[in-house]
C-alpha positions as a printed NumPy array, in Angstrom:
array([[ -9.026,  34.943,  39.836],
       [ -6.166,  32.386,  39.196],
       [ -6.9  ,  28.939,  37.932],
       [ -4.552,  26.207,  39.671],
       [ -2.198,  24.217,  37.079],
       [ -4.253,  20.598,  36.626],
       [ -2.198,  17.935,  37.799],
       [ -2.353,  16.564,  33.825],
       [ -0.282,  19.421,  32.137],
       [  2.39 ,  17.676,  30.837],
       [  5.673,  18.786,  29.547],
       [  7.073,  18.418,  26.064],
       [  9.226,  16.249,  26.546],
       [  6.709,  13.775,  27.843],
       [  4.107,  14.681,  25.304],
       [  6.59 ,  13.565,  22.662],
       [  7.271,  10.458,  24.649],
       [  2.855,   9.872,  24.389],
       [  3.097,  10.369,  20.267],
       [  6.175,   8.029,  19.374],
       [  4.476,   5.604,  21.53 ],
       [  1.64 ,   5.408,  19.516],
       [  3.931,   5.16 ,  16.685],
       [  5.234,   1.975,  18.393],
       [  1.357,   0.502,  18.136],
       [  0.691,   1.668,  14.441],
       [  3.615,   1.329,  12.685],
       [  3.877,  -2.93 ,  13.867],
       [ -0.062,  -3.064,  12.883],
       [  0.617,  -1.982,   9.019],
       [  4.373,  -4.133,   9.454],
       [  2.401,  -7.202,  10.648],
       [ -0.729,  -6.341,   9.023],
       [  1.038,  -6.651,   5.576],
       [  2.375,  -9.815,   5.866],
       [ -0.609, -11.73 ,   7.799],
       [ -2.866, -12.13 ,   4.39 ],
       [  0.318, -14.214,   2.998],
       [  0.763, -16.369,   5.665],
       [ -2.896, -17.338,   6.019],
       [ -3.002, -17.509,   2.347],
       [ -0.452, -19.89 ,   2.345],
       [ -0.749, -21.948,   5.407],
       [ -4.354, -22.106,   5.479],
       [ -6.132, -21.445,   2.181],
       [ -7.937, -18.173,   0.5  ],
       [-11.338, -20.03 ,   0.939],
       [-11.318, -19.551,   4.599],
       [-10.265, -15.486,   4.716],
       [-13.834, -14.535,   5.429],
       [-14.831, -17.095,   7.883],
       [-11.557, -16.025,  10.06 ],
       [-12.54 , -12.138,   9.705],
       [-16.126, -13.074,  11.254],
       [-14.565, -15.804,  13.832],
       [-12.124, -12.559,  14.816],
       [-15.254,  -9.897,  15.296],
       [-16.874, -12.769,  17.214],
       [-13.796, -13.431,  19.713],
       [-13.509,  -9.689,  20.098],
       [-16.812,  -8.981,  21.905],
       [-15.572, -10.992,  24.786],
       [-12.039,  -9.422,  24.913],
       [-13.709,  -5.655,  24.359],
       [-16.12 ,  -6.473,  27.621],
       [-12.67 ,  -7.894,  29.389],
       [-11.059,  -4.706,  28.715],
       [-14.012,  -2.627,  30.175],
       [-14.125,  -5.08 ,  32.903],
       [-10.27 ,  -4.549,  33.863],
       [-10.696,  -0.801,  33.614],
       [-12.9  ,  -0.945,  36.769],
       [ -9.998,  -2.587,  38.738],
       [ -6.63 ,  -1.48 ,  37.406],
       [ -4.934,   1.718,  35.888],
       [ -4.993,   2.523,  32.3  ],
       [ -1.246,   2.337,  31.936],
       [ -1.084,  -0.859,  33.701],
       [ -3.371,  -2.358,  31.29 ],
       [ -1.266,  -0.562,  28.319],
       [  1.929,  -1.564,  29.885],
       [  0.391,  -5.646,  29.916],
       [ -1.272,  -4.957,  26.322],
       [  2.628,  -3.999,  24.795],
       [  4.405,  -6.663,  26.558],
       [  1.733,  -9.433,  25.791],
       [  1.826,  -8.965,  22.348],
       [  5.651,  -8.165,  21.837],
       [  5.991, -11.692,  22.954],
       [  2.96 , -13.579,  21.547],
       [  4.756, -12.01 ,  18.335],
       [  8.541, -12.998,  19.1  ],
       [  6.951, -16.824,  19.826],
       [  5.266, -16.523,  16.462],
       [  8.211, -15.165,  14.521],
       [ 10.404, -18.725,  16.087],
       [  7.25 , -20.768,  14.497],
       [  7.122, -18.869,  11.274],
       [ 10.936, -20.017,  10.807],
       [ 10.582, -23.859,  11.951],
       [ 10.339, -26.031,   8.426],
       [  6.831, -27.647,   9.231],
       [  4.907, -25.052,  11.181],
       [  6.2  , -22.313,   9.835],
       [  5.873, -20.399,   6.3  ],
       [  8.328, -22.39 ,   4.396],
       [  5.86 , -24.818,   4.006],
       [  3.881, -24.231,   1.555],
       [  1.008, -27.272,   2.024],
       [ -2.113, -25.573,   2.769],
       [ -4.444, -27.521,   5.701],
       [ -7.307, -25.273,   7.465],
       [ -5.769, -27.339,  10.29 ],
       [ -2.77 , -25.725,  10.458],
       [ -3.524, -24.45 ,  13.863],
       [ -0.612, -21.815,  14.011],
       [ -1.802, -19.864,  11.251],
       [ -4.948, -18.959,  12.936],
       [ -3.66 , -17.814,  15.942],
       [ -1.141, -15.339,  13.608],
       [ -3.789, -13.642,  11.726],
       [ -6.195, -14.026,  14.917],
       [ -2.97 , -11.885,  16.685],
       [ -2.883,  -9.716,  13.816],
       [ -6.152,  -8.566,  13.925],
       [ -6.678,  -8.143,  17.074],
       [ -3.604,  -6.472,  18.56 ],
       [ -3.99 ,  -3.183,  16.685],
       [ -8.046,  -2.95 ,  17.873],
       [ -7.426,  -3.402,  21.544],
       [ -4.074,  -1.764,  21.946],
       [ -4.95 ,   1.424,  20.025],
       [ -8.39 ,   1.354,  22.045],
       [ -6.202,   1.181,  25.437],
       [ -3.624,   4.124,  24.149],
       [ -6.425,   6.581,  23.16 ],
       [ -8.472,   5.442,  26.823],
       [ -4.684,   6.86 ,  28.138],
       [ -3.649,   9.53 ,  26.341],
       [ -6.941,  10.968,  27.461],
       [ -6.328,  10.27 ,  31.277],
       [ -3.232,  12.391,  31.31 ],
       [ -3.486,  15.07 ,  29.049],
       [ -5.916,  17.992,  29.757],
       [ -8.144,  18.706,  26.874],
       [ -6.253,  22.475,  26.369],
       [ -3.085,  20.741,  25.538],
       [ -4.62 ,  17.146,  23.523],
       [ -6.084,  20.197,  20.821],
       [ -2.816,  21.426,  20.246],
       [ -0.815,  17.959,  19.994],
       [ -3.447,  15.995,  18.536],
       [ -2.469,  16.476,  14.902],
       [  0.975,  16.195,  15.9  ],
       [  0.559,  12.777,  17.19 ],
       [ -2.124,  11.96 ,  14.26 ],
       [  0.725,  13.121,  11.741],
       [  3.093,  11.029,  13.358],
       [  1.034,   8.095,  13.672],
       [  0.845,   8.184,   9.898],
       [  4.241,   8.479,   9.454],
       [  4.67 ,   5.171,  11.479],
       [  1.918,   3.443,   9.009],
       [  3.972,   4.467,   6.466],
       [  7.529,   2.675,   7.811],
       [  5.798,  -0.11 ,   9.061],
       [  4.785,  -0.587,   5.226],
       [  7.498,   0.48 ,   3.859],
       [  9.584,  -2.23 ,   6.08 ],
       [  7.022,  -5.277,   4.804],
       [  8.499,  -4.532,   0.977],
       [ 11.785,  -6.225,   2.366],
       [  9.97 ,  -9.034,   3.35 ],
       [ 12.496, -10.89 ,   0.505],
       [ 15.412, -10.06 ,   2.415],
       [ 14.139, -10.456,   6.151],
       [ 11.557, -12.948,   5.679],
       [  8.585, -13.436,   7.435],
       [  9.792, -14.357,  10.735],
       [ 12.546, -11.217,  10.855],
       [  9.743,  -8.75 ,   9.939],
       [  7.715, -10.619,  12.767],
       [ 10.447, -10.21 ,  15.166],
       [ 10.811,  -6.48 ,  14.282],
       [  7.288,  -6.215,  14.842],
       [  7.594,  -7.552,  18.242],
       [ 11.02 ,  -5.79 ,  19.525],
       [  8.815,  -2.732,  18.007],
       [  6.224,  -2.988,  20.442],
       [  8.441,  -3.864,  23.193],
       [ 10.37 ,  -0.737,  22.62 ],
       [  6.651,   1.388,  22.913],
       [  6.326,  -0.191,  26.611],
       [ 10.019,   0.684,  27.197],
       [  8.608,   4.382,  26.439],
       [  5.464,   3.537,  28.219],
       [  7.651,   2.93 ,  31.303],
       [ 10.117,   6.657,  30.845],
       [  6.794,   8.58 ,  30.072],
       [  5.543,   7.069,  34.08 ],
       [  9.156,   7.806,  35.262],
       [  8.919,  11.001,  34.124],
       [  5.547,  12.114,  35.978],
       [  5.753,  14.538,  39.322],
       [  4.421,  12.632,  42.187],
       [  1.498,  15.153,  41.877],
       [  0.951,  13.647,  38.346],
       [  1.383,   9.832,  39.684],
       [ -0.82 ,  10.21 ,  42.427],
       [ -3.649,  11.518,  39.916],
       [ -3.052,   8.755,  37.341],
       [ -2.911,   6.13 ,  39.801],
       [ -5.541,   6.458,  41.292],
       [ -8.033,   7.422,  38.8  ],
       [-10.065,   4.214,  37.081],
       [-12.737,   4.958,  34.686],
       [-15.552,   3.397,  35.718],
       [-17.15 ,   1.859,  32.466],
       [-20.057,  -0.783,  32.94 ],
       [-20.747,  -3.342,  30.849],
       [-24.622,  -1.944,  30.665],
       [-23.643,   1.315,  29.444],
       [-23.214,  -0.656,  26.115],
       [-26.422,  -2.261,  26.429],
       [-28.054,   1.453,  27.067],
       [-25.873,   2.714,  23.553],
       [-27.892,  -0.04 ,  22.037],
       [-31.009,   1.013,  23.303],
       [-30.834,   4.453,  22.766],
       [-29.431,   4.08 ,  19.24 ],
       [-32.812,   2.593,  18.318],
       [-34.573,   5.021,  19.66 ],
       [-34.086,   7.631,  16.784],
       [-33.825,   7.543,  13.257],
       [-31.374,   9.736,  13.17 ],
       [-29.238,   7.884,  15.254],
       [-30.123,   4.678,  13.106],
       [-29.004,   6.962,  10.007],
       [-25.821,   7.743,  11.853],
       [-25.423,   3.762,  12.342],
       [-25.452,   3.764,   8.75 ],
       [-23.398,   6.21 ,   7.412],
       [-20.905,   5.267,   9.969],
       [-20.361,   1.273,   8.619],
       [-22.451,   0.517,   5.894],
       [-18.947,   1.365,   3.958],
       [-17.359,  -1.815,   5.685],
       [-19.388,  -4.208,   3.682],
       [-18.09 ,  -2.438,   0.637],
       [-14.888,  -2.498,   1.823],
       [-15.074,  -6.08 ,   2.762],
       [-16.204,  -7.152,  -0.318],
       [-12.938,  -4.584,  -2.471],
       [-10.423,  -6.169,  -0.025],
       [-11.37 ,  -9.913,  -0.597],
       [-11.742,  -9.249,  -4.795],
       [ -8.426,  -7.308,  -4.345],
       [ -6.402,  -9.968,  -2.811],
       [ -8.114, -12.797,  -4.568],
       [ -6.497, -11.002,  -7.813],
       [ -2.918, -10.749,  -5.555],
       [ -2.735, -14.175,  -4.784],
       [ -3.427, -15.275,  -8.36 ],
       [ -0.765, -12.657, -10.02 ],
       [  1.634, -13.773,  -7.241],
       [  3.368, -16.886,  -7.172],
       [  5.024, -16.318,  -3.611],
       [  3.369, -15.107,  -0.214],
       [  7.026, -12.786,  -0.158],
       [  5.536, -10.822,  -3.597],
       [  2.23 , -11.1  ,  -2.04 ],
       [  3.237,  -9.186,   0.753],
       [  5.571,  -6.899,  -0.835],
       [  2.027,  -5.863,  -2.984],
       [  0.672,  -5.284,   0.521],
       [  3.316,  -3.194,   1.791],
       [  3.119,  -0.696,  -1.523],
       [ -0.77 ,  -0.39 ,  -1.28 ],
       [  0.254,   0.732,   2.806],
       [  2.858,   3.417,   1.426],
       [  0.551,   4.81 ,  -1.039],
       [ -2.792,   4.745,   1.45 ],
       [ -0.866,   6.026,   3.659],
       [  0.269,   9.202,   1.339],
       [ -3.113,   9.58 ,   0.007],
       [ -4.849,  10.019,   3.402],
       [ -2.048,  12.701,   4.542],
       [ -2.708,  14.725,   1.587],
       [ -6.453,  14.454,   1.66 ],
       [ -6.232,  15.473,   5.137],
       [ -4.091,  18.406,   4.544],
       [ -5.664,  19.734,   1.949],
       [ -9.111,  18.27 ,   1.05 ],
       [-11.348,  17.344,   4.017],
       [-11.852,  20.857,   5.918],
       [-11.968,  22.723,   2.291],
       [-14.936,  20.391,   1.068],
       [-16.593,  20.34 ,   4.572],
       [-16.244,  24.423,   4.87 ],
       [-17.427,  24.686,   0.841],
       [-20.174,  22.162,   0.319],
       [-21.61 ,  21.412,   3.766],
       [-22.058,  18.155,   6.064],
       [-24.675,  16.627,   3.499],
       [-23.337,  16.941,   0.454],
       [-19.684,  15.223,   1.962],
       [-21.96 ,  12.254,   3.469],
       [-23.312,  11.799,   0.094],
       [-20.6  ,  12.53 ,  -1.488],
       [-18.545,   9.29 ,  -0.229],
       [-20.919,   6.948,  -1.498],
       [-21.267,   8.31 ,  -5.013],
       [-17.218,   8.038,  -4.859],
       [-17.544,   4.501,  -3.801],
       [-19.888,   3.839,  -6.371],
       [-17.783,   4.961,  -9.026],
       [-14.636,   2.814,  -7.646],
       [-16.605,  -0.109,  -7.655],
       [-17.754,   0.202, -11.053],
       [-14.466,   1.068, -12.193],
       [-13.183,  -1.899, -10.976],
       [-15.663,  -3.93 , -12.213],
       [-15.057,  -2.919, -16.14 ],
       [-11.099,  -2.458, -15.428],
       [-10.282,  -5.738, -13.509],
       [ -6.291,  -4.922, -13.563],
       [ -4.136,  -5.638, -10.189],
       [ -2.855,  -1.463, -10.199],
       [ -5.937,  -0.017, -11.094],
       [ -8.184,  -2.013,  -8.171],
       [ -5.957,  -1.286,  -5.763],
       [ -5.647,   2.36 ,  -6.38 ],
       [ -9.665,   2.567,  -6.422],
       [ -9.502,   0.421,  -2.715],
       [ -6.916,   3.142,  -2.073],
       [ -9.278,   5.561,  -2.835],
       [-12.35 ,   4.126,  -0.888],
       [-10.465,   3.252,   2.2  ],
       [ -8.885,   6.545,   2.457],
       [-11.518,   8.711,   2.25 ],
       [-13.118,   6.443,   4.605],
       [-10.485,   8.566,   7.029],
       [ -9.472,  11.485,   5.407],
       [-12.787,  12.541,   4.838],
       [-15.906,  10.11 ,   6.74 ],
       [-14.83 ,   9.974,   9.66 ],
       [-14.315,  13.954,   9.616],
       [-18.077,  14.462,   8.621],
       [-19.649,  11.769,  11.427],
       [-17.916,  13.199,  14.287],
       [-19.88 ,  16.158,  13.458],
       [-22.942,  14.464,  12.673],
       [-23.259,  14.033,  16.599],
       [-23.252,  18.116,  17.681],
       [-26.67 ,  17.945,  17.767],
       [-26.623,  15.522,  20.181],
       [-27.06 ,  15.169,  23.926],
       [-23.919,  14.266,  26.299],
       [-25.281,  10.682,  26.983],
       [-25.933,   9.796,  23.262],
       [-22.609,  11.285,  22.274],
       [-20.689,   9.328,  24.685],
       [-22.678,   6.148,  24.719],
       [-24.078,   5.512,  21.038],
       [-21.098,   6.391,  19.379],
       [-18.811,   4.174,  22.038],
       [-21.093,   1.064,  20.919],
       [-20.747,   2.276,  16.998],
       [-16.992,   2.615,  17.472],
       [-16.1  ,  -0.542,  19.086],
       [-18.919,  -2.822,  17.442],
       [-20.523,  -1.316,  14.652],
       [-17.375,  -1.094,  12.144],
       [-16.139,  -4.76 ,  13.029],
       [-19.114,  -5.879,  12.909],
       [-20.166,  -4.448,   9.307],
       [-17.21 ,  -5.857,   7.986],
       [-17.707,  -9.595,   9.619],
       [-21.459,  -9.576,   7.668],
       [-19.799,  -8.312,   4.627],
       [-17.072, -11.341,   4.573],
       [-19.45 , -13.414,   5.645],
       [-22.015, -12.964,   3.072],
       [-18.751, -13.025,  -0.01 ],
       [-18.131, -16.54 ,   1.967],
       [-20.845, -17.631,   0.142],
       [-19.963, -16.463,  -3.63 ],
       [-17.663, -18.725,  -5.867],
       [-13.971, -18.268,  -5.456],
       [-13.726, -17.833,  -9.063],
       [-12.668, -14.366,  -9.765],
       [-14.959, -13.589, -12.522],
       [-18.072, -14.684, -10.311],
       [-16.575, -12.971,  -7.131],
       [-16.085,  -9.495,  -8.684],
       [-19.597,  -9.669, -10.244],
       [-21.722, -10.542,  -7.351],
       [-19.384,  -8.124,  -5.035],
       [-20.746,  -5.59 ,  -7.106],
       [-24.252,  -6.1  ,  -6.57 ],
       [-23.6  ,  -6.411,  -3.09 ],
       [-22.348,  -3.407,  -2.893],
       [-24.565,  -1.683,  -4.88 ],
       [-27.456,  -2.573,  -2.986],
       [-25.95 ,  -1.362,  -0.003],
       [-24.674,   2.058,  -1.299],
       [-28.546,   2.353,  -2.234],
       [-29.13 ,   2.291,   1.143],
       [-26.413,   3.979,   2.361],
       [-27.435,   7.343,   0.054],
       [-30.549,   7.193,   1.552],
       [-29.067,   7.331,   4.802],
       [-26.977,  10.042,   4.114],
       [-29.647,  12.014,   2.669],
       [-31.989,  11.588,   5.751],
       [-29.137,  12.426,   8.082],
       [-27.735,  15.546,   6.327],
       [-30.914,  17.039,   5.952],
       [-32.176,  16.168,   9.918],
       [-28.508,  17.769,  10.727],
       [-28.978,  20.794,   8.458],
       [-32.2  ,  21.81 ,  10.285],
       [-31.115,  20.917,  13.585],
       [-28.304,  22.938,  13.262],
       [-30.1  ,  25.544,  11.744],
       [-32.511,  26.206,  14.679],
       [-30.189,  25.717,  17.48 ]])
């Protein structure tokens, strides 16, 4: 018996087309994302960083439930095709701005009112979450799940080699400034609709037809039901907290981390150039993991020992920084913590739902991914809000912060490991 040819096999040449497009989203969002810290920085003030990361988690609920909304009523590429063009020119408007002598970057007068600045790092933030949600939503729409295993580290490979220009581009931040990087940014994203538009061109009518007129229908209760169930287990409560529990840390590393930047640096420019070396090297570090460390450790010492494992790291980076306060060796220790965040958690939860039904899988871990990481790291800066903005202060109570969480965080791990252990073990 003969199985017919599903109207999503695509050809190479359009799978290629799929995976420099993405490169298109994630190579502006490490470009952009290096250079947003320096204008807020400057334009608005360090003391209101945190209180803008929780204001951003709070305006994304509505646009997440806007997205879901629009999926009910229009294609996924339609919405992608809006998502690219949107932002290429909210981002061409802001790079004009950043260049005008009072609005802009040049000066230097910080003023929380400073109106502009909020929307940049608001745009920032923001871009990257819903456009690489609306890509992935996509890429699984018109690829068949044969062919997305066998490109899928292609694309992920690629998509780190775009983090890695992007950040490698914000290090000539001196010679473009801020509003040329911007503007690359922008023309960047304009070019990933331009490919967004050959990729549709490309398609059979057979392939059209399908796309076209499939929506997915996502309701708005389905995340209230993720919620539900998620409370209805401990072991999907572990799960919750092995999954972002590591945000607050990371909240509090990034905040102590560029506190220390932007009193070593005397110019957003060097400030950002900082941030574009910590994206080459993060970016270097979590391809190599990848390659070489995350299936040997899972294979050799098991789910639970690799949950607990990333805490006890985290642990020691905090620690390190604590006693070694020095601008290279805290960001090589966020370095650390952040990447192995990908490289090597994410890895280990993904399995952590095989035991798992179909409705939890899809459901709980849909709320987890699109609220339970953002919001983790909105408590996190908004409990540092509170502690001084002295640095001596900051990196001591950041500490105990985090160490109180990473007690609770091992126990999580523990409990989870083991209940996955033994459910694996008897199915």
């Amino acid at each position: 018996m003969t199985t017919q040819s599903s109207p999503l096999t695509i050809s190479v040449f359009q799978a290629s087309l799929l995976t420099v497009l993405l490169g298109c989203i994630i190579g502006p969002l490490w470009l952009i994302g290096s250079l947003q810290e320096s204008v807020f920085f400057t334009m608005v003030g360090r003391e209101y960083y945190n209180a803008a990361n929780s204001l951003v988690f709070v305006a994304l609920i509505p646009i997440m439930f806007a997205y879901m909304a629009l999926l009910n009523v229009y294609n996924r590429y339609h919405i992608l095709a809006i998502g690219l063009v949107l932002f290429s020119v909210l981002f061409g408007v802001c790079s004009f701005y950043l260049a005008d002598p009072i609005i802009g970057i040049s000066n230097t007068v910080a003023d929380p009112a400073r109106i502009f600045a909020w929307i940049y790092f608001f745009l920032a933030r923001t871009f990257a979450t819903v456009l690489v949600t609306v890509y992935w939503s996509f890429f699984s729409s018109v690829v068949d799940i044969s062919l997305s295993k066998r490109i899928y580290p292609i694309v992920a490979f690629f998509a780190q080699l775009s983090s890695l220009t992007g950040a490698h581009l914000a290090k000539y931040v001196t010679v473009l400034g801020f509003p040329g990087l911007t503007c690359i940014g922008a023309c960047w994203l304009f070019v990933g609709f331009l490919l967004l538009v050959l990729f549709i061109q490309t398609l059979s009518k057979k392939q059209y037809h399908y796309i076209a007129s499939s929506k997915k229908a996502v309701s708005q209760t389905g995340l209230l039901e993720g919620a539900r169930l998620l409370f209805s287990s401990w072991y999907l409560i572990g799960i919750l907290g092995v999954s972002v529990l590591y945000q607050i840390c990371i909240a509090v590393m990034d905040y102590q981390w560029l506190t220390l930047v932007s009193i070593k640096t005397s110019t957003p420019e060097a400030m950002s150039v900082l941030k574009g070396v910590y994206g080459e090297r993060i970016t270097i570090f979590i391809m190599l993991f990848s390659l070489f460390g995350t299936t040997t450790l899972l294979h050799t010492l098991g789910v639970r020992f690799c949950l607990m494992l990333y805490p006890i790291v985290t642990l020691g980076a905090i620690v390190v920084s604590l006693n070694i306060p020095d601008l290279a060796m805290m960001m090589y220790m966020l370095i650390l913590v952040k990447g192995l965040s990908i490289a090597l958690s994410n890895p280990v939860k993904e399995v952590l739902y095989v035991p798992a039904n179909d409705e939890v899988r899809f459901k709980v871990k849909g709320w987890i991914d699109m609220f339970g990481y953002r919001g983790a790291y909105a408590f996190g800066s908004t409990i540092i809000s509170f502690f001084p903005l002295e640095f001596g202060p900051l990196l001591r109570y950041g500490a105990w912060l985090s160490f109180a969480v990473i007690a609770i965080w091992l126990l999580a791990a523990y409990y989870v490991g083991t209940h996955f252990n033994k459910q694996t073990s008897v199915n």
